[in-house]
C-alpha positions in Angstrom: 143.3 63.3 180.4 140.2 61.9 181.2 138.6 58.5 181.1 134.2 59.5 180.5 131.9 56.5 180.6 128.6 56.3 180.9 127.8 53.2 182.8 130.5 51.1 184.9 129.2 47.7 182.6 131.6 45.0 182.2 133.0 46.4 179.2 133.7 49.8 181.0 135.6 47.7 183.5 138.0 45.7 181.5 138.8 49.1 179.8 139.6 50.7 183.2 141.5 47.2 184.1 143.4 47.3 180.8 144.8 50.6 181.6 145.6 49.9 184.6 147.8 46.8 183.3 149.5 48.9 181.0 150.2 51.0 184.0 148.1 54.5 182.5 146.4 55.6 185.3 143.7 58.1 183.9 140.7 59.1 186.3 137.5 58.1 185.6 134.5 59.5 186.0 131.0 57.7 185.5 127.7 59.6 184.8 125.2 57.0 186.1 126.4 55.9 189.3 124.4 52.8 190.9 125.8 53.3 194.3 128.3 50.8 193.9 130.8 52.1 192.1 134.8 51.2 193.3 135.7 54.1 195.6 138.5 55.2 192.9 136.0 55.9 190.3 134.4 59.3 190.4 130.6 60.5 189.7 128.6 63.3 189.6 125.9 61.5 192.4 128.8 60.4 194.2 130.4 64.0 194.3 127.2 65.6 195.2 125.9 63.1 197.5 128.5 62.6 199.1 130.0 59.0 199.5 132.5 59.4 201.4 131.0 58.0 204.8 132.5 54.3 205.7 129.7 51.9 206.0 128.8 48.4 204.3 125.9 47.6 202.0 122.0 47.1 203.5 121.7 43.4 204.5 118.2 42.2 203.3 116.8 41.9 206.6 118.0 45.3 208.0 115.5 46.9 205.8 113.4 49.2 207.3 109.7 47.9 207.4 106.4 48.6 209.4 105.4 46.3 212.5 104.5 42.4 211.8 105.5 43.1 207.7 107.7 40.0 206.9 110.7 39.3 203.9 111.3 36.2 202.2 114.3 36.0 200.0 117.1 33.6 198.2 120.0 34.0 196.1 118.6 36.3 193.4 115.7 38.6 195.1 114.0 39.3 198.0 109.9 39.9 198.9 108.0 42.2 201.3 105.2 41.0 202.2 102.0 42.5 204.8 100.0 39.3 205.9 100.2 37.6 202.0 99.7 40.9 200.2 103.1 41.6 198.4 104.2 45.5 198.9 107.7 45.4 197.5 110.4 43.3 195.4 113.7 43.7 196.9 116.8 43.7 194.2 120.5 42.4 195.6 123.9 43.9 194.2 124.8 40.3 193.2 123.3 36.4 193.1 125.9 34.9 195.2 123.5 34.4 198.0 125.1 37.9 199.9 121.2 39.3 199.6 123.2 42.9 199.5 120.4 45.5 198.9 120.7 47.4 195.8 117.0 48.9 195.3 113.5 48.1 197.0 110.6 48.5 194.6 107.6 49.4 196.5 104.1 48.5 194.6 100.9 49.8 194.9 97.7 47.9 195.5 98.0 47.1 191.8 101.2 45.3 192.4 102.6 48.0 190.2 105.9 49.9 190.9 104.6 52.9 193.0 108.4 54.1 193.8 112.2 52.6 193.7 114.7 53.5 196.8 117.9 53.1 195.9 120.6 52.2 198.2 124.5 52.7 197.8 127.8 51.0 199.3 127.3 52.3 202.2 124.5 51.2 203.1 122.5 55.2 202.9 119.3 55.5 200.7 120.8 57.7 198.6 117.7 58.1 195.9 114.0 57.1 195.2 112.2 57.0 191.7 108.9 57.9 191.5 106.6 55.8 188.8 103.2 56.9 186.9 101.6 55.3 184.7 104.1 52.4 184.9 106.5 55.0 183.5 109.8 56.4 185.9 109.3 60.2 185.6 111.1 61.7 188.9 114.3 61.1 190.7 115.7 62.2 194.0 119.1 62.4 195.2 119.9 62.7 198.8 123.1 63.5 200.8 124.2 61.7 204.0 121.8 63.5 206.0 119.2 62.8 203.9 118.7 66.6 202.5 117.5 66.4 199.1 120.4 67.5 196.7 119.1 66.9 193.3 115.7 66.9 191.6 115.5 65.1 188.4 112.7 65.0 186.0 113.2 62.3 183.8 110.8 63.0 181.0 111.7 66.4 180.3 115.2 65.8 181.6 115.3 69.1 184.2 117.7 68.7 186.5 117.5 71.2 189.6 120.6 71.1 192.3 121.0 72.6 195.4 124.6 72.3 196.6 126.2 74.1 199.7 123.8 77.0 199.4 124.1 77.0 195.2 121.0 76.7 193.4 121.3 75.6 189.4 119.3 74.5 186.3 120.1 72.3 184.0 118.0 71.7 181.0 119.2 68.2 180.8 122.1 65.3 181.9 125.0 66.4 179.2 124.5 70.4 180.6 124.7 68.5 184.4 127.8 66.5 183.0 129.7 69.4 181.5 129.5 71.8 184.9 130.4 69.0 187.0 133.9 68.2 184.7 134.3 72.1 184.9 133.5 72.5 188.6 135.6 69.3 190.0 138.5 71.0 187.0 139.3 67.8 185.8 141.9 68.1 182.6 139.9 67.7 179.8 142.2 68.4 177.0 142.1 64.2 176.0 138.5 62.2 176.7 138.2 58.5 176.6 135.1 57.6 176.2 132.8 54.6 175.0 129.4 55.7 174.4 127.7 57.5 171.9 125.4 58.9 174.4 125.5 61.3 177.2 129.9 61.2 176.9 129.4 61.5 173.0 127.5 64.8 173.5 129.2 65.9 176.3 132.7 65.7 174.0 130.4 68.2 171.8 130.1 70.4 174.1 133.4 71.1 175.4 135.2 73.8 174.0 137.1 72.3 170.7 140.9 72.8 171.9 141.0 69.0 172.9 141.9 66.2 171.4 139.1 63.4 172.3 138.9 59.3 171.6 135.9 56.9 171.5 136.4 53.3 172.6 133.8 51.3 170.6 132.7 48.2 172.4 128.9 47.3 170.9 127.9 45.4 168.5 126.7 46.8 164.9 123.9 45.6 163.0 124.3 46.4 159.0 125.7 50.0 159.2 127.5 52.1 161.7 125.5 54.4 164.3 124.4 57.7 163.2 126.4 59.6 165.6 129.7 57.1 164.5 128.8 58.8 161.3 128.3 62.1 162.4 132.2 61.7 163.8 133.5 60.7 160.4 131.7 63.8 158.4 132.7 66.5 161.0 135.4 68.2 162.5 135.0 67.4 166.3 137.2 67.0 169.5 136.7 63.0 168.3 140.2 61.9 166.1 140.3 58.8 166.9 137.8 55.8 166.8 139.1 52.4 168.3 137.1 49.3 167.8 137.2 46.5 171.1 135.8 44.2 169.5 137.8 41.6 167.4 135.2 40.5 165.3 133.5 44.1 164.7 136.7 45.3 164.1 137.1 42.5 160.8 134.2 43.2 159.8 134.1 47.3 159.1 138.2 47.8 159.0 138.7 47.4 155.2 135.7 50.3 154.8 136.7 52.3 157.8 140.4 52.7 157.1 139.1 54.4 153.7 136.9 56.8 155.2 139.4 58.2 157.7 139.5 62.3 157.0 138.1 63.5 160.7 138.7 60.5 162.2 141.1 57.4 162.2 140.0 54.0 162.7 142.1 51.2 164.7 141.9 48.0 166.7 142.4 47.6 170.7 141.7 44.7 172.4 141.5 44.0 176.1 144.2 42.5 178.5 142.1 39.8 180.5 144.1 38.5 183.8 144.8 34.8 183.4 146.4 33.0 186.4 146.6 29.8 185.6 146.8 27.5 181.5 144.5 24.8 181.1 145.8 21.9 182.8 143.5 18.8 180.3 141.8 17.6 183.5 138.7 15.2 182.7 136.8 17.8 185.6 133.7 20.1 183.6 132.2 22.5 185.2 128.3 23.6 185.4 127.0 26.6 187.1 123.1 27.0 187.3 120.0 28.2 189.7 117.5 26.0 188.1 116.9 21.9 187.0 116.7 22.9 183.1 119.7 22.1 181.9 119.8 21.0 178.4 120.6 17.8 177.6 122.4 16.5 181.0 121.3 13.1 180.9 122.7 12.7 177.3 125.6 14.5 177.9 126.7 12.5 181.8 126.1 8.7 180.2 128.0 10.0 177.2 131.0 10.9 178.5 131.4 8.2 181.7 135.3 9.3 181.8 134.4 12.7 182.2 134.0 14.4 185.5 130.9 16.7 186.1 130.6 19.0 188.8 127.2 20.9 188.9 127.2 23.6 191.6 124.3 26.0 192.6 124.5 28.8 195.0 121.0 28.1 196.1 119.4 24.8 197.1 118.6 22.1 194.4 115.1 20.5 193.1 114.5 16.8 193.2 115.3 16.1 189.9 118.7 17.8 189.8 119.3 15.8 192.8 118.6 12.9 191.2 121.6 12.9 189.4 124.1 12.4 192.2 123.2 8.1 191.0 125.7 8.3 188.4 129.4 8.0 189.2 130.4 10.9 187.4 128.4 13.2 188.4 129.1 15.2 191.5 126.5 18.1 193.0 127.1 21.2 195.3 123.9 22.5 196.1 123.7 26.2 198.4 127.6 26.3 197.4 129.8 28.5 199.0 132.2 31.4 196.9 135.3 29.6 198.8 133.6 26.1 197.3 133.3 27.7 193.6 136.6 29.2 194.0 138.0 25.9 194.1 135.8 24.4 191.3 137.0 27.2 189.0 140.7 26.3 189.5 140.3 22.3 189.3 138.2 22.2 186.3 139.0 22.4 182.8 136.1 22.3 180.9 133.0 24.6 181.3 129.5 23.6 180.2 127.4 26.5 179.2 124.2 24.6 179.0 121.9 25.9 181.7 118.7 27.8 181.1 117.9 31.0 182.9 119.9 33.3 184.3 123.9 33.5 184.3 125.1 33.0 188.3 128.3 34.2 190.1 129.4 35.5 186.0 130.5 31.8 185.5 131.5 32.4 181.9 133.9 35.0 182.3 135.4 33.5 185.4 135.7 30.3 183.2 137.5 32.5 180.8 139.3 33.9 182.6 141.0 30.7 183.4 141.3 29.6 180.3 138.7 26.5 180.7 137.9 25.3 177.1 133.8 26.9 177.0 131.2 24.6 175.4 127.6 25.5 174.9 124.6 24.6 172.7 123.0 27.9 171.1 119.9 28.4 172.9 122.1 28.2 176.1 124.5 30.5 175.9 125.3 33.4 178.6 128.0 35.3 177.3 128.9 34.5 173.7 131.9 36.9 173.4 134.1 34.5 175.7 133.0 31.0 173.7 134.1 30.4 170.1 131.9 30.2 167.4 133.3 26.5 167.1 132.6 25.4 170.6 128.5 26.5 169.7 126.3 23.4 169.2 122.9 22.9 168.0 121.3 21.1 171.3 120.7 18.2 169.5 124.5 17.1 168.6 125.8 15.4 171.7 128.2 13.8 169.3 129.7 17.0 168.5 129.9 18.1 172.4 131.6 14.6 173.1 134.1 14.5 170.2 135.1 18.3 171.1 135.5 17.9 174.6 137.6 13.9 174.3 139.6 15.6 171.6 140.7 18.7 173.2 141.1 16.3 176.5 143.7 14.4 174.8 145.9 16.6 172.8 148.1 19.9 174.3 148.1 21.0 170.9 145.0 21.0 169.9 143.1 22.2 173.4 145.7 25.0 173.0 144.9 26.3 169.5 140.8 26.2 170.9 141.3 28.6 174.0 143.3 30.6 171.9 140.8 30.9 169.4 138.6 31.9 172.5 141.0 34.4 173.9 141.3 36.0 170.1 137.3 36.0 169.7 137.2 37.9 173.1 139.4 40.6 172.0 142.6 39.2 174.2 145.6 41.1 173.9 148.8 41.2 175.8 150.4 43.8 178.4 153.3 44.8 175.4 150.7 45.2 172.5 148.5 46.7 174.8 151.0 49.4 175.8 152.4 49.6 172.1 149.0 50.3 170.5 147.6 52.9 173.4 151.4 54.7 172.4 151.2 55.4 168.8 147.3 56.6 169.7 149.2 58.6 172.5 151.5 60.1 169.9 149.1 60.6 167.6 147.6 63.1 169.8 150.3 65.1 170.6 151.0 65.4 167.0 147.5 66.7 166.5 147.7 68.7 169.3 151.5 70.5 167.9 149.5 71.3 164.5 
């Protein structure tokens, strides 16, 4: 049994943390790893490359850099500079102001991206991407001792590796994928996987004595993916298709159950922690980097009863500083994770109204703490963790008032919204959790038996 994903994405990791709740620990393996992956989750780069070393992640201004070249830098990036000529963008692991290195672009005199080094966990450059034409076309891979391991040429998809003294081919990522299962002998009789990509193919490809399962997380447009298709006409390793998502799941079940010959169809949600229940405290909550968030002014004289704490992890502009004259309005520029830590638990309502970039993943976290989630529609973040109902057009500060007063002042009612969040977002408990994953468990063996 083995878990096969292609990216560790925030869906990847609530199925991992779902499993775990249920207490079915099944290894995972990743196939593109960023250098940052959790030290229990496996890789090909990892394996060949060799992560093992203890070390921490590249602090911006340990970087590596030629005499008198200088780095500025806040919360979401850094810059190399040589006298005022930019020669490189550097990109952290997060935008909590730890400015942990993730990649360096270097540019050319075009301010083009010449090459990309990559840097893991441990703080090693463990691979650089080479750019032409604007266009990423070669990748290195490098173990601790900075020995080249792997050559991979991203347009044609060659991959050449040279491990311990063993030189192979591979005429493309899912060939790569399918030695590495075979040479680490991972048991590969059951496959979880959630991508019709490189783990879709590389299902295909192992011999057909298994019993596999795709975990279907995206979002569909007006008919189901070719290769979700492909699954339902054909005899594969693939029995069993199970839909993540709560509102995907309504919309192709009636259509899906009917067409079920190679394949059967079925709901699982995800089991999301939740330490604490909403508590109806007047405190709401706004997260941002930037001064453009819609309709503040409206929103603060509105609701004078209502509490509004606006936090940034970097410093704030004049104008959002302005705002610390009203009496219900309370500011934490350059704040720090213990600061937002506490925000998060002493606030009930969050505010999904800021332009730009999401910071510190403020809408899950919210969530996650079952805080009643407001936003207008051209603000939103993270839409799969704020009802449809909560979504206002940014011109109805009547309807953000009335929602937030009304939920404020009745148990009932604040309870039926978050859980008509929790539902949207696919919520499910430990027991139906662990009930569910069984009958798919059984279903297995029964296939297996014929």
């Amino acid at each position: 049994m083995l878990n096969l994903f292609e990216n560790f994405d925030t869906d990847t990791v609530d199925l991992i943390r779902s499993q775990n709740y249920a207490d079915l620990k099944i290894p995972t393996v990743v196939v593109h790893d960023d250098g940052f992956l959790p030290d229990d989750i496996d890789s090909p780069i990892k394996y060949y490359c060799d992560f093992s070393s203890k070390g921490k992640p590249l602090y911006f201004d340990k970087l590596p850099l030629p005499k008198f070249w200088r780095i500025t830098a806040d919360a979401n990036k850094g810059e190399v500079f040589d006298l005022d000529k930019k020669r490189a963008e550097i990109h952290f692991v997060n935008t909590d102001n730890s400015r942990q290195i993730k990649e360096v672009q270097w540019l050319d005199n075009e301010g083009e991206i010449s090459w990309v080094n990559h840097y893991n966990s441990k703080g090693d450059l463990f691979a650089q991407t080479y750019y032409n034409n604007k266009q990423a076309v070669l990748r290195k891979y490098y173990d601790r001792g900075g020995n080249e391991v792997m050559t991979y040429h991203l347009v044609s998809g060659d991959i050449f590796l040279n491990y311990q003294g063993k030189k192979k081919h591979f005429a493309g990522l899912v060939d790569f994928v399918v030695d590495y299962l075979q040479e680490r002998k991972y048991q590969l009789d059951n496959i979880f996987y959630n991508s019709l990509n490189v783990p879709f193919f590389v299902s295909l490809k192992l011999p057909d004595n298994g019993i596999d399962t795709l975990f279907w997380h995206e979002v569909t447009g007006d008919q189901l993916p070719g290769n979700m298709q492909y699954l339902m006409k054909n005899d594969t390793r693939t029995k069993h298709i199970i839909f993540q998502k709560y509102d995907e799941w309504q919309k192709w079940k009636s259509i899906l159950r009917s067409n079920d010959d190679n394949v059967k169809f079925d709901y699982l949600g995800m089991i999301y922690p939740h330490p604490r229940s909403n508590k109806l405290r007047a405190n709401a909550l706004i997260m941002t980097n930037s001064d453009n968030i819609e309709k503040l002014t409206e929103l603060v004289t509105a609701m004078p009863e209502i509490h509004f704490n606006i936090a940034a992890v970097t410093l704030m502009s004049d104008k959002l500083m302005a705002f610390d004259k009203y009496k219900n309005v309370e500011l934490y520029p350059s704040v720090t994770q213990r600061k937002v830590n506490e925000l998060i638990t002493s606030c009930d309502i969050y505010l999904d109204i800021n332009h730009g970039s999401e910071i510190l993943d403020s809408v899950r976290a919210a969530f996650e703490q079952n805080m009643l989630i407001i936003g207008f529609k051209d603000t939103l973040h993270n839409q799969q963790y704020i009802s449809d109902d909560n979504v206002f057009k940014n011109s109805d500060i009547v309807g953000v008032r009335d929602r937030v007063v009304s939920a404020l002042s009745n148990i009932k009612g604040m309870k039926e919204l978050v859980d008509a969040q929790r539902q949207q977002a696919g919520d499910m408990s430990i027991e139906s959790y662990k009930k569910t994953f069984g009958v798919l468990k059984n279903e297995r063996i029964k296939e297996q038996s014929r």
